[in-house]
C-alpha positions in Angstrom: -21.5 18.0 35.3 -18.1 16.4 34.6 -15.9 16.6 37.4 -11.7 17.0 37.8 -9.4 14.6 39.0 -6.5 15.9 41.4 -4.5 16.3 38.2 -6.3 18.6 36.6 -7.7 16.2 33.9 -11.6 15.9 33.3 -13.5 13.1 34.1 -16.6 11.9 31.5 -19.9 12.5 32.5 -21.0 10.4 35.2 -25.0 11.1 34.4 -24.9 9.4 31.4 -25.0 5.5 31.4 -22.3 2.9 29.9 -24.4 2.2 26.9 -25.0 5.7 26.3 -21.5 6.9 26.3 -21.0 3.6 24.2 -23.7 3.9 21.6 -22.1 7.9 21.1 -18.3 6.7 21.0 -20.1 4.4 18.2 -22.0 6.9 16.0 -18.8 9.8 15.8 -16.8 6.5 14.6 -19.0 6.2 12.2 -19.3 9.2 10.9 -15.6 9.9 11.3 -15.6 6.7 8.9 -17.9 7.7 6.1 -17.7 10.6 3.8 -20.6 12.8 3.6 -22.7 12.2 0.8 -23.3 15.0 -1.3 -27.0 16.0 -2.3 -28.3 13.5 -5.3 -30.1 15.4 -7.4 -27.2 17.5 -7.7 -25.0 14.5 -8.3 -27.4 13.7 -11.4 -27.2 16.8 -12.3 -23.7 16.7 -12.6 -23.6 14.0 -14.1 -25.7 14.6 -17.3 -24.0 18.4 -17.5 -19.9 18.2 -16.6 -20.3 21.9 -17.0 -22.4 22.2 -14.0 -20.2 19.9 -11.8 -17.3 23.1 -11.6 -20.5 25.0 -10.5 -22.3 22.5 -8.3 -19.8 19.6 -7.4 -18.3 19.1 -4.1 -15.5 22.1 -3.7 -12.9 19.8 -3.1 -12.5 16.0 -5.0 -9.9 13.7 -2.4 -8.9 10.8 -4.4 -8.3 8.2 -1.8 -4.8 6.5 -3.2 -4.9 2.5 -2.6 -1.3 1.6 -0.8 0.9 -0.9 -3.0 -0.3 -4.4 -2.1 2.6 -5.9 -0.2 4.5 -8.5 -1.6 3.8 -12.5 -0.1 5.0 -12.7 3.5 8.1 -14.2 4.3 8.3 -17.9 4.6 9.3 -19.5 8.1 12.8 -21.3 8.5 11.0 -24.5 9.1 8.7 -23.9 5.9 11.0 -26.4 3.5 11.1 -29.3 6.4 7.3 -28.9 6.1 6.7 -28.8 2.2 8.8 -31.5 2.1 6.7 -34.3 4.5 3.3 -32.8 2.6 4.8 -33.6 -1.0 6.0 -37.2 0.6 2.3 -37.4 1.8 0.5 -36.8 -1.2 2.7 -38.7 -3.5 1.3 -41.1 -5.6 1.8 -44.6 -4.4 2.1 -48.3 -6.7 -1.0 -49.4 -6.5 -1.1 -52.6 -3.6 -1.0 -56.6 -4.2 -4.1 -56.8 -2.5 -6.6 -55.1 -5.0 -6.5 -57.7 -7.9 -9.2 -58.9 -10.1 -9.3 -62.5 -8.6 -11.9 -61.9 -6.6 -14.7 -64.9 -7.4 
């Protein structure tokens, strides 16, 4: 039986254990996180007969909208000074005195 704190608010049952209360917080995310699936015979129904889906198809069709993509993050101030000393690393250097042919 839950029990009430001096302020009134409820406390969780007690009874149950940690994992229990965990593995329920789990499973109502879940289902809070996938949309029912609706019956599929009568998706293939509806799917050979587009007449049938006003009849039979789910009563209400939520188009989840995709948010713009934002554009590339800003770069840091010190972002050039960085570029810079990367380029100056990888450029391509004269080849050295030391590698010649005259090796016998």
């Amino acid at each position: 039986m839950a029990s009430t704190t001096p302020e009134g608010s409820p406390q969780p049952d007690t009874s149950a254990t940690y994992k229990d209360q965990l593995d329920k917080a789990a499973i109502e995310e879940r289902e809070r996180e996938q949309p029912s699936k609706p019956n599929p015979i009568v998706e293939k129904i509806t799917e050979f007969i587009p007449a049938a889906a006003k009849v039979l198809g789910p009563k209400e069709k939520a188009q989840k909208e995709e948010p713009p993509v934002p554009g590339p993050p800003e770069r840091p101030h010190h972002d050039p000074n960085i570029e810079a000393f990367v380029r100056d690393q990888h450029k391509s250097k004269e080849p050295a005195d030391d590698m010649t042919d005259d090796q016998e």
